[in-house]
HTML snippet that shows the backbone in 3Dmol.js (N, CA, C, O; Angstrom):
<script src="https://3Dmol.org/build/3Dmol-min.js"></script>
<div id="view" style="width:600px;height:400px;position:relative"></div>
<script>
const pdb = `
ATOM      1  N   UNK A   1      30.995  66.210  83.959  1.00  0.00           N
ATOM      2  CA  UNK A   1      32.305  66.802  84.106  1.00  0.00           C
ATOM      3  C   UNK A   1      33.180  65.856  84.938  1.00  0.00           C
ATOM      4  O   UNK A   1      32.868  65.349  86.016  1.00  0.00           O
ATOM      5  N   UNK A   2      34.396  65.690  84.221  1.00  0.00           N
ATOM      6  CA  UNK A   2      35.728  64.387  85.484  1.00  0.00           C
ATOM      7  C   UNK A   2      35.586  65.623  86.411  1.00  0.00           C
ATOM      8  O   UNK A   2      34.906  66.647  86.470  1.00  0.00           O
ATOM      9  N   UNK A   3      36.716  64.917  87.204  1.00  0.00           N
ATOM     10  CA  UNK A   3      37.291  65.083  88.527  1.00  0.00           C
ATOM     11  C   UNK A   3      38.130  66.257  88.567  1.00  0.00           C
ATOM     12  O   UNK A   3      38.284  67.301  89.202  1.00  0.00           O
ATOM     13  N   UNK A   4      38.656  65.532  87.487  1.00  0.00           N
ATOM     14  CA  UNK A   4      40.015  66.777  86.514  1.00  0.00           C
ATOM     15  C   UNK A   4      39.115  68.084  86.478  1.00  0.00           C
ATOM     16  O   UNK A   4      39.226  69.077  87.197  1.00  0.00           O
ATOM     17  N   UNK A   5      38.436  67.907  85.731  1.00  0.00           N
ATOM     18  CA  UNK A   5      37.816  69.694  84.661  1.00  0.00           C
ATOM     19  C   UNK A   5      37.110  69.948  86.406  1.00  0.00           C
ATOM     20  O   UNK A   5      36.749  71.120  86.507  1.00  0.00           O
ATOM     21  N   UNK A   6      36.968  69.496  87.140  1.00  0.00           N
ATOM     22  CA  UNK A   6      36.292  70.062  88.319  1.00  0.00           C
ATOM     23  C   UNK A   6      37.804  70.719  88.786  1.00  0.00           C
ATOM     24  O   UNK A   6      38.061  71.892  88.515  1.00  0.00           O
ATOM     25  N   UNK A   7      38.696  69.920  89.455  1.00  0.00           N
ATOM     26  CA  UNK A   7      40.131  70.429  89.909  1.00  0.00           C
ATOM     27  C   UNK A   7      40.309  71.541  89.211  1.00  0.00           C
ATOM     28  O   UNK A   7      40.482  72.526  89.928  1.00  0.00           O
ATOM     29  N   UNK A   8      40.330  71.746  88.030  1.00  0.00           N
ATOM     30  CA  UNK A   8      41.060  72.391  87.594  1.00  0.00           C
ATOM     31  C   UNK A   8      40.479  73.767  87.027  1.00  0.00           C
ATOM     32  O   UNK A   8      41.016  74.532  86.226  1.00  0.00           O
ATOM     33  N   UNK A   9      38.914  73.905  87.822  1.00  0.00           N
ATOM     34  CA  UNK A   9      38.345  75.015  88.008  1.00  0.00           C
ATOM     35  C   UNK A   9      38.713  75.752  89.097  1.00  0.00           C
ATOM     36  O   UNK A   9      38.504  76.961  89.001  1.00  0.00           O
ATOM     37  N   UNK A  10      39.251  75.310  90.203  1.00  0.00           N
ATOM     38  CA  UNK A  10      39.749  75.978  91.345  1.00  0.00           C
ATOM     39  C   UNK A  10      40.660  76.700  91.311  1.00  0.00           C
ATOM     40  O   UNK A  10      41.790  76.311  91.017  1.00  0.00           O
ATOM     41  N   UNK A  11      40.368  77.916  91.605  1.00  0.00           N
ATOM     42  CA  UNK A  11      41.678  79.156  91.425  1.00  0.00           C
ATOM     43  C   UNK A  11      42.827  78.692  92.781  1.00  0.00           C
ATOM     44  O   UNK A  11      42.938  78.134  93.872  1.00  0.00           O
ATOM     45  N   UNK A  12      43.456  79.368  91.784  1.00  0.00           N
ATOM     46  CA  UNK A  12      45.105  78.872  92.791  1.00  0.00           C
ATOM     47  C   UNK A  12      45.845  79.884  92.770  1.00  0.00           C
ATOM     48  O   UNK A  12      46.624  80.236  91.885  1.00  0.00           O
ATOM     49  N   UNK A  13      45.518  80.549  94.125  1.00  0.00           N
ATOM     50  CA  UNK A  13      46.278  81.794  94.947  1.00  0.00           C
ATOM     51  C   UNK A  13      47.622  81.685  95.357  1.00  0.00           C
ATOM     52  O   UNK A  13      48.173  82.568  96.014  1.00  0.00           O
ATOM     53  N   UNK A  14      48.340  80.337  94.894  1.00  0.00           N
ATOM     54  CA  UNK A  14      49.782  80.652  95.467  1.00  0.00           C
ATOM     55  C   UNK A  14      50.592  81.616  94.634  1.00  0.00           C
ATOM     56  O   UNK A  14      50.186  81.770  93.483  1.00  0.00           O
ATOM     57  N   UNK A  15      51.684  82.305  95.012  1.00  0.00           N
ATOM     58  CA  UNK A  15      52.809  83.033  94.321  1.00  0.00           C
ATOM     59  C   UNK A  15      53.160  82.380  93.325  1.00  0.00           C
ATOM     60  O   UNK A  15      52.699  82.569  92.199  1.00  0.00           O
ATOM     61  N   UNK A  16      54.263  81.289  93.698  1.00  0.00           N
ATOM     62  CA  UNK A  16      55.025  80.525  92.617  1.00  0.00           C
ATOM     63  C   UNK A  16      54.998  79.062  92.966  1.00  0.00           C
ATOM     64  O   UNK A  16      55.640  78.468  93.833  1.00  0.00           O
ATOM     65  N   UNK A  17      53.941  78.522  91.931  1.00  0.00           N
ATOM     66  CA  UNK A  17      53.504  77.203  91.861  1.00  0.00           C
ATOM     67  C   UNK A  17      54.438  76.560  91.416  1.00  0.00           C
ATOM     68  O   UNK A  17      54.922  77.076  90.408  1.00  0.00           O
ATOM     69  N   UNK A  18      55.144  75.170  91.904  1.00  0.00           N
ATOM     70  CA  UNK A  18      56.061  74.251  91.064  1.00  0.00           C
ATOM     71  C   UNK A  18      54.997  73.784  89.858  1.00  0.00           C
ATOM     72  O   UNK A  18      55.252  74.038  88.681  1.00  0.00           O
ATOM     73  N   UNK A  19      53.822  73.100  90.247  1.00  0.00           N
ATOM     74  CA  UNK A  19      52.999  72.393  89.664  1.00  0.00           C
ATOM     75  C   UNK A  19      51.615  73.251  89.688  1.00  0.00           C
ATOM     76  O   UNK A  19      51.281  74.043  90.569  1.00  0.00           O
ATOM     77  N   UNK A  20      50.762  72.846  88.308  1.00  0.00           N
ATOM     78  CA  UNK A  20      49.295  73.198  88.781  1.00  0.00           C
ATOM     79  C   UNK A  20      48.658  72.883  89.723  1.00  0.00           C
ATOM     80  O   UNK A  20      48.823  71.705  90.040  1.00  0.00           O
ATOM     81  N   UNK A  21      47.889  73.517  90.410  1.00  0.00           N
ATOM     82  CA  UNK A  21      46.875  73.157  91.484  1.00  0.00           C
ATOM     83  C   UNK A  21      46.024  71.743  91.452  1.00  0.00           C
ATOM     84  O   UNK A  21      45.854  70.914  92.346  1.00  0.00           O
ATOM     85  N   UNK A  22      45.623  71.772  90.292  1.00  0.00           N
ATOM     86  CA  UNK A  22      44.618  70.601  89.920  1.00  0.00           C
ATOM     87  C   UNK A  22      45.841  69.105  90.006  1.00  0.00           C
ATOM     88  O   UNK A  22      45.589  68.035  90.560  1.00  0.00           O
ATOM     89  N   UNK A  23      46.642  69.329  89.562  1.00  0.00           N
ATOM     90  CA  UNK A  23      47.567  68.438  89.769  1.00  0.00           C
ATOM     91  C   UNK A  23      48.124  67.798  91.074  1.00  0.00           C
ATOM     92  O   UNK A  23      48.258  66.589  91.264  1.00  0.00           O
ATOM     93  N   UNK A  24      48.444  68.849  91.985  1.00  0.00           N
ATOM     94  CA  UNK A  24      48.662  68.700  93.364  1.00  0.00           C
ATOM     95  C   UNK A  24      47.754  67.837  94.053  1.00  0.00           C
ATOM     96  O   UNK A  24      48.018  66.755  94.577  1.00  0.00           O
ATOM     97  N   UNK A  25      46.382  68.579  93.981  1.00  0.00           N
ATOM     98  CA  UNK A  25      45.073  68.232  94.777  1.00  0.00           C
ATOM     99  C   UNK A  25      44.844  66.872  94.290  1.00  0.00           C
ATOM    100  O   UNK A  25      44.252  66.074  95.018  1.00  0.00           O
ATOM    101  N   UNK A  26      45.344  66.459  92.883  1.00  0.00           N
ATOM    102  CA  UNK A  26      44.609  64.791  92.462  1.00  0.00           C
ATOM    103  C   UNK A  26      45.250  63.954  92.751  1.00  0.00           C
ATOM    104  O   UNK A  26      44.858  62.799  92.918  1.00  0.00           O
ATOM    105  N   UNK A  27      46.830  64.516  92.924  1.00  0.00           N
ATOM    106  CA  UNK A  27      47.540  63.518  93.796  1.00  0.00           C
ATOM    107  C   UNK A  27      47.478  63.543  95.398  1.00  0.00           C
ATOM    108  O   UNK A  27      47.824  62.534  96.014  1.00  0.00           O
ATOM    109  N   UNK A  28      47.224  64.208  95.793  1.00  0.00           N
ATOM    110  CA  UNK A  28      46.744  64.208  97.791  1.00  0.00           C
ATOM    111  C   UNK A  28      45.272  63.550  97.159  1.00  0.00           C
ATOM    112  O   UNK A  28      45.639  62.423  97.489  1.00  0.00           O
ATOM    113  N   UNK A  29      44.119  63.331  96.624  1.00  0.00           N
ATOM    114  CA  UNK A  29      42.957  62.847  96.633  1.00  0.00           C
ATOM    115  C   UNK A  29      43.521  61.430  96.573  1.00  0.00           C
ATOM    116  O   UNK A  29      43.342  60.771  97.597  1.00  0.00           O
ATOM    117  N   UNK A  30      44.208  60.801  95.510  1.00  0.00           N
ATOM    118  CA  UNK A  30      45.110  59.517  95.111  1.00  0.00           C
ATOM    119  C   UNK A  30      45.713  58.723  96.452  1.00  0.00           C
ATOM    120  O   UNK A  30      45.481  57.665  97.036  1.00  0.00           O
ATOM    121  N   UNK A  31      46.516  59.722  96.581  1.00  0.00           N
ATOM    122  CA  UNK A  31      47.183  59.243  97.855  1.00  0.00           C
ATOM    123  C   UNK A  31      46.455  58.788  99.162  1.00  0.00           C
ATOM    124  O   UNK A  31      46.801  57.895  99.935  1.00  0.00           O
ATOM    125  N   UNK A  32      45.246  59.701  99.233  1.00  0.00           N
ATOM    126  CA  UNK A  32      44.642  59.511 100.349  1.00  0.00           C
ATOM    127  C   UNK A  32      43.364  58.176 100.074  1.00  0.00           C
ATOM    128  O   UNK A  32      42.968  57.443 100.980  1.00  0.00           O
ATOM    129  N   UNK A  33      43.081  58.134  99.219  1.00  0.00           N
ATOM    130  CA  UNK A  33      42.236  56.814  98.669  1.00  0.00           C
ATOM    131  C   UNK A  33      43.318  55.428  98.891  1.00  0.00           C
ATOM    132  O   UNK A  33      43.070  54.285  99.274  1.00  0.00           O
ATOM    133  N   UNK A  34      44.843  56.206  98.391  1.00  0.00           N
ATOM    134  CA  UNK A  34      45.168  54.465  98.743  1.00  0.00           C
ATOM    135  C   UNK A  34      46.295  54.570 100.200  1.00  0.00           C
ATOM    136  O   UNK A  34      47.476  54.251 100.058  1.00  0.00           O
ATOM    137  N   UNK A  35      45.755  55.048 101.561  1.00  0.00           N
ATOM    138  CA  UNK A  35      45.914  55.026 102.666  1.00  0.00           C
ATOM    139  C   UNK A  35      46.719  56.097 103.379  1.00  0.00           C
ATOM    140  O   UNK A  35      46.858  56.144 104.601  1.00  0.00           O
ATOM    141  N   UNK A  36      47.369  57.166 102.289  1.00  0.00           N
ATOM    142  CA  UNK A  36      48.576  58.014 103.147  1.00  0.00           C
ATOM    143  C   UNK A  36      47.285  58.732 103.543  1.00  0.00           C
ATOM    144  O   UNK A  36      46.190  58.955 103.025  1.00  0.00           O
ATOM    145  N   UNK A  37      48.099  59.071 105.047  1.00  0.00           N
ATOM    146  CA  UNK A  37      47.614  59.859 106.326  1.00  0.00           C
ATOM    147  C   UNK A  37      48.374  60.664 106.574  1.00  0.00           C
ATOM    148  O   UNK A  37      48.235  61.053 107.734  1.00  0.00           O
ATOM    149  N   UNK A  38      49.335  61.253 105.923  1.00  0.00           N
ATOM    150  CA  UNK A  38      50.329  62.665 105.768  1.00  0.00           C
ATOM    151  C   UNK A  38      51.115  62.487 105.116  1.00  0.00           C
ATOM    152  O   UNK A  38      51.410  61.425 104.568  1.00  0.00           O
ATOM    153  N   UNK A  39      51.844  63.949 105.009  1.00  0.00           N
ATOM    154  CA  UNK A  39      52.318  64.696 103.976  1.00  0.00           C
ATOM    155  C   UNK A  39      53.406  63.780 103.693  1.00  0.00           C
ATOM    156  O   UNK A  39      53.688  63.469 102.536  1.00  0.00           O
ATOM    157  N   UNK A  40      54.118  63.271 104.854  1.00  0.00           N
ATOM    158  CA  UNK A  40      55.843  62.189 104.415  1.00  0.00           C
ATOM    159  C   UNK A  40      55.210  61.431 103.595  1.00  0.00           C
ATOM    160  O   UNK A  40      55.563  61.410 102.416  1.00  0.00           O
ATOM    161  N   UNK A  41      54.077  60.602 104.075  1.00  0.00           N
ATOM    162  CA  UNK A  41      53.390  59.504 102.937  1.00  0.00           C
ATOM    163  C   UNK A  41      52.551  59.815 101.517  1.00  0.00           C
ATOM    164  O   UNK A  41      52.432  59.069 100.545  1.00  0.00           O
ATOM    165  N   UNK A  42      52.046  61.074 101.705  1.00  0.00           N
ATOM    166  CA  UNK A  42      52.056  61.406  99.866  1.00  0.00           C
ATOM    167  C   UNK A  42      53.278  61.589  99.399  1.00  0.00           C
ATOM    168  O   UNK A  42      53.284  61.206  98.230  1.00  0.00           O
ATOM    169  N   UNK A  43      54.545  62.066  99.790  1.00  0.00           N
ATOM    170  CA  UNK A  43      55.134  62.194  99.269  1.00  0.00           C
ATOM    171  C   UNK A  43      56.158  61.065  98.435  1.00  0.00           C
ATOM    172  O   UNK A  43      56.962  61.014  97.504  1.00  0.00           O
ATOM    173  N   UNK A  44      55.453  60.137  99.571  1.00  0.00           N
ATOM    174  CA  UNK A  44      56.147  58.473  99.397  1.00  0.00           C
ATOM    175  C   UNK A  44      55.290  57.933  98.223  1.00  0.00           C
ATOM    176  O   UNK A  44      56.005  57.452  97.345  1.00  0.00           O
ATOM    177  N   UNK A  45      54.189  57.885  98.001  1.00  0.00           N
ATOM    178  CA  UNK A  45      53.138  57.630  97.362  1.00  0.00           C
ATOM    179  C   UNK A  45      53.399  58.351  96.136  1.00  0.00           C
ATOM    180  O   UNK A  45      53.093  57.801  95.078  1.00  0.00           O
ATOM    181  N   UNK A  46      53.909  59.479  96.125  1.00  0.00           N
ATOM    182  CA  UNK A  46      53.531  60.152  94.715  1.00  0.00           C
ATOM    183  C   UNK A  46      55.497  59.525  93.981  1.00  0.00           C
ATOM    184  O   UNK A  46      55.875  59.560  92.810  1.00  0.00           O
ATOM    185  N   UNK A  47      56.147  59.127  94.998  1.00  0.00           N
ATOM    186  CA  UNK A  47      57.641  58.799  94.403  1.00  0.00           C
ATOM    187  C   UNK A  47      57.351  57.600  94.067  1.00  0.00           C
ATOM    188  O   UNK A  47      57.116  57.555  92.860  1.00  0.00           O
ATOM    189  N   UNK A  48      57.260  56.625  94.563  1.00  0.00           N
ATOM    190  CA  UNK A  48      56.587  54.943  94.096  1.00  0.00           C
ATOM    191  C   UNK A  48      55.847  55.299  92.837  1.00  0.00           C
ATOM    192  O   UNK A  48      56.535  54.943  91.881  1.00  0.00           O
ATOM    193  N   UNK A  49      54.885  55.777  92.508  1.00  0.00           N
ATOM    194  CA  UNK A  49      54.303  55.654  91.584  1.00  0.00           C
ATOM    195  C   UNK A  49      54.134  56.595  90.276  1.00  0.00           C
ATOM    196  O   UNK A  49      53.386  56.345  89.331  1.00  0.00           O
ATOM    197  N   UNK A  50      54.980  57.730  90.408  1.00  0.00           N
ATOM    198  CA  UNK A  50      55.366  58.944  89.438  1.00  0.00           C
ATOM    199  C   UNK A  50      55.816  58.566  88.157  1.00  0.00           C
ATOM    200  O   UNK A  50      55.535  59.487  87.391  1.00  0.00           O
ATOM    201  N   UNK A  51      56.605  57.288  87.327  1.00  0.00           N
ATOM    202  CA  UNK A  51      56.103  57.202  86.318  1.00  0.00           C
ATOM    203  C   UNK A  51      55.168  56.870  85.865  1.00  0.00           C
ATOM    204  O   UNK A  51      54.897  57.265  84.730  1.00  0.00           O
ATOM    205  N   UNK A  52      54.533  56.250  86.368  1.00  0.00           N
ATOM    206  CA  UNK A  52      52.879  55.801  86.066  1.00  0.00           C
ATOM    207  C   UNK A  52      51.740  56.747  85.702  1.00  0.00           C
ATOM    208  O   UNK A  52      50.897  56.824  84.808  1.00  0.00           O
ATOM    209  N   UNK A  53      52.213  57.674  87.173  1.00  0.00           N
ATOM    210  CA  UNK A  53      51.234  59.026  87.647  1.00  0.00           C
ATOM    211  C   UNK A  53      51.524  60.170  86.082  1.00  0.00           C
ATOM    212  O   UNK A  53      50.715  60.982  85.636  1.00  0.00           O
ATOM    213  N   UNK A  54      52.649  59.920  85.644  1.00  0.00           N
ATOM    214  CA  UNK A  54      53.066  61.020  84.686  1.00  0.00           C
ATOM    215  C   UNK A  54      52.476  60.486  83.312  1.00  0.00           C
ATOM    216  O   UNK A  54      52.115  61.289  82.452  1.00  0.00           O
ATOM    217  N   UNK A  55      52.380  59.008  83.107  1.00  0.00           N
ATOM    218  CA  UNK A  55      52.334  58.658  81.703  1.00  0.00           C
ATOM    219  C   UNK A  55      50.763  58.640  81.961  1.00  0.00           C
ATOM    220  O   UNK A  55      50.107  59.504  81.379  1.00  0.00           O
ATOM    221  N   UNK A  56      50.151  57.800  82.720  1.00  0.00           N
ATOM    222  CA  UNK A  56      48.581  57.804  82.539  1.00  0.00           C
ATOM    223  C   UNK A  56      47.702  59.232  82.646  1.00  0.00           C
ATOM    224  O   UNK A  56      46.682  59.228  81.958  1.00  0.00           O
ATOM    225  N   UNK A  57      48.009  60.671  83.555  1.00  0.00           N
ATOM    226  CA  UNK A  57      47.704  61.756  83.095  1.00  0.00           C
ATOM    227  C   UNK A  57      48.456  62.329  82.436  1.00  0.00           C
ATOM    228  O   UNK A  57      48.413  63.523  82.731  1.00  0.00           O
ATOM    229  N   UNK A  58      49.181  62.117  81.641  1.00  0.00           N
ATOM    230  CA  UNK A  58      50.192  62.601  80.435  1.00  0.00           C
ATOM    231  C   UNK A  58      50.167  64.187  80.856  1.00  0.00           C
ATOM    232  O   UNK A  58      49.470  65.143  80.517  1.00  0.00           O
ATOM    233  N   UNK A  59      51.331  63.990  81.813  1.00  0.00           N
ATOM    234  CA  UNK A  59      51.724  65.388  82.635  1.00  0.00           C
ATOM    235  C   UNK A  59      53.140  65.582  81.714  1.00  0.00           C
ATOM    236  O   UNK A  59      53.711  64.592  81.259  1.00  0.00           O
ATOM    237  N   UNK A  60      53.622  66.894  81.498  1.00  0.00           N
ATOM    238  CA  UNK A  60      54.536  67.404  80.694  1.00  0.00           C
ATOM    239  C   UNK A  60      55.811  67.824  81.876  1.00  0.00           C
ATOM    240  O   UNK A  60      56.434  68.882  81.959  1.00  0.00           O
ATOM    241  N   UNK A  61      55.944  66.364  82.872  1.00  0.00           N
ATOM    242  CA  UNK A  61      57.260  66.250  83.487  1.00  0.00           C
ATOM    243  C   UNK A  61      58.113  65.696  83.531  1.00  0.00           C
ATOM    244  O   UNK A  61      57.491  64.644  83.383  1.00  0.00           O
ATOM    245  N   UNK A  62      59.138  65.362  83.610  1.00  0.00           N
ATOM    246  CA  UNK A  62      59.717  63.950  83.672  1.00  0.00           C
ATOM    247  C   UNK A  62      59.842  63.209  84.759  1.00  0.00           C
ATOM    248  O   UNK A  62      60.029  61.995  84.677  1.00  0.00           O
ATOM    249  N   UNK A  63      59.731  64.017  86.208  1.00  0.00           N
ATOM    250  CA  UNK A  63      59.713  64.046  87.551  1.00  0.00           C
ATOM    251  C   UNK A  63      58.667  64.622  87.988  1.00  0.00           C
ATOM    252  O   UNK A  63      58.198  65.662  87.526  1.00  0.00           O
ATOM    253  N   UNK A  64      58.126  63.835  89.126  1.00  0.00           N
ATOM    254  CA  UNK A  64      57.193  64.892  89.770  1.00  0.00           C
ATOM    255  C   UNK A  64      57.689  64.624  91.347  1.00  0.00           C
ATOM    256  O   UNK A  64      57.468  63.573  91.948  1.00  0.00           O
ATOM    257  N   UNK A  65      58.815  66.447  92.223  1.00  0.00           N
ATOM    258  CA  UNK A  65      59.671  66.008  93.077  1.00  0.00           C
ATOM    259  C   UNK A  65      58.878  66.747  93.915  1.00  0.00           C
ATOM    260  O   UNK A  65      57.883  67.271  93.414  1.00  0.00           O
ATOM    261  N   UNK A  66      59.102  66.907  95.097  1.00  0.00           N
ATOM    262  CA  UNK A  66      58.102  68.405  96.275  1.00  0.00           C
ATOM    263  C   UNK A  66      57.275  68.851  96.134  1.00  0.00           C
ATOM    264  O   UNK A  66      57.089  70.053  96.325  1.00  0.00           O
ATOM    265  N   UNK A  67      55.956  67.553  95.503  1.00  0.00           N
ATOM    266  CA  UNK A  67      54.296  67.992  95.461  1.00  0.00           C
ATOM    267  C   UNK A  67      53.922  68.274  96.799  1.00  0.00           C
ATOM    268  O   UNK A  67      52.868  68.897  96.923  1.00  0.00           O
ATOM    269  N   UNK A  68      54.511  67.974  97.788  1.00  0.00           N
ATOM    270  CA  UNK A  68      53.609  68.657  99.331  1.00  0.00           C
ATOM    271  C   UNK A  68      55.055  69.197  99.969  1.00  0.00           C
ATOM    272  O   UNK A  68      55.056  69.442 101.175  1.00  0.00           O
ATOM    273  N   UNK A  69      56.382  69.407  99.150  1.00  0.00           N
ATOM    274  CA  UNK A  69      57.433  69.615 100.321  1.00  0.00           C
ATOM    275  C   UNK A  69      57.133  70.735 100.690  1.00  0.00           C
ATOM    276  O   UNK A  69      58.158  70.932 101.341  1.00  0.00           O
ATOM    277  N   UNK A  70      56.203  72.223 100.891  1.00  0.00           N
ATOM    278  CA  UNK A  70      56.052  73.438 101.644  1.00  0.00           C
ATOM    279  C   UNK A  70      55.324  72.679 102.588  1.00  0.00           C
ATOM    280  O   UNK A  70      55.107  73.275 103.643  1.00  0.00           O
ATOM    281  N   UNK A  71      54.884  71.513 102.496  1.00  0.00           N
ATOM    282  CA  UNK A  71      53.782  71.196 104.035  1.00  0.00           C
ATOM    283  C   UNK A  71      54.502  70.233 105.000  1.00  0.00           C
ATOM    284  O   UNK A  71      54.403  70.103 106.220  1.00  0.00           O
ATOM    285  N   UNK A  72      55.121  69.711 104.249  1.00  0.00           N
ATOM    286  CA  UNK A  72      55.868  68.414 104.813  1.00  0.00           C
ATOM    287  C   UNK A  72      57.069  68.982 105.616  1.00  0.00           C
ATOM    288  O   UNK A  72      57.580  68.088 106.291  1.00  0.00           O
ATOM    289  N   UNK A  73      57.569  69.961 105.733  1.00  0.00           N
ATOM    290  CA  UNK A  73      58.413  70.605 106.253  1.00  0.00           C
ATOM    291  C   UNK A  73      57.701  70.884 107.788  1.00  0.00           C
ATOM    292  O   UNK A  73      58.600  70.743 108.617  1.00  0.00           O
ATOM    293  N   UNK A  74      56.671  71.160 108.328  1.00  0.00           N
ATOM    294  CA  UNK A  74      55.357  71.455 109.011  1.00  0.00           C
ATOM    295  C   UNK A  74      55.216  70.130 109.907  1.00  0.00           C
ATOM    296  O   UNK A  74      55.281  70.016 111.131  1.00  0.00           O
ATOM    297  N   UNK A  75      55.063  69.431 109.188  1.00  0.00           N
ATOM    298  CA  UNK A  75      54.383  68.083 110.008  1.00  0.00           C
ATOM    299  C   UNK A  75      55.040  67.566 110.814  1.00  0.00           C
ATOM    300  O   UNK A  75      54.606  66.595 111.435  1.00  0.00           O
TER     301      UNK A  75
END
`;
const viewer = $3Dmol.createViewer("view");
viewer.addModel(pdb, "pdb");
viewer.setStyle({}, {cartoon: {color: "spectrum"}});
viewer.zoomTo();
viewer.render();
</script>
């Protein structure tokens, strides 16, 4: 089983998700493999590299904007 079909067994208790769960979590796993140490820097991490991130998991966005902004607000 990937990484993915594992992610994306995890139930996701939020109200109103922008994004899937499994999606969120593979980009904070991503991010954190290539050095961000918080939330400002995934968020930096997931903007640098979001067309890439969108075409190689062929995500149905055109943007991917406030994957951690409920946490990043926090930090």
């Amino acid at each position: 089983m990937s990484l993915i079909a594992h992610l994306q067994t995890i139930p996701d208790f939020r109200t109103q998700p922008r994004y899937p769960l499994w999606v969120v979590l593979l980009l904070v796993i991503m991010g954190t493999l290539s050095g961000c140490d918080g939330y400002r820097a995934l968020e930096d991490f997931v903007a640098r590299h979001q067309s890439s991130l969108i075409e190689v998991l062929e995500l149905p966005y055109k943007r991917l904007e406030y994957v951690c902004e409920p946490f990043s607000r926090n930090e």
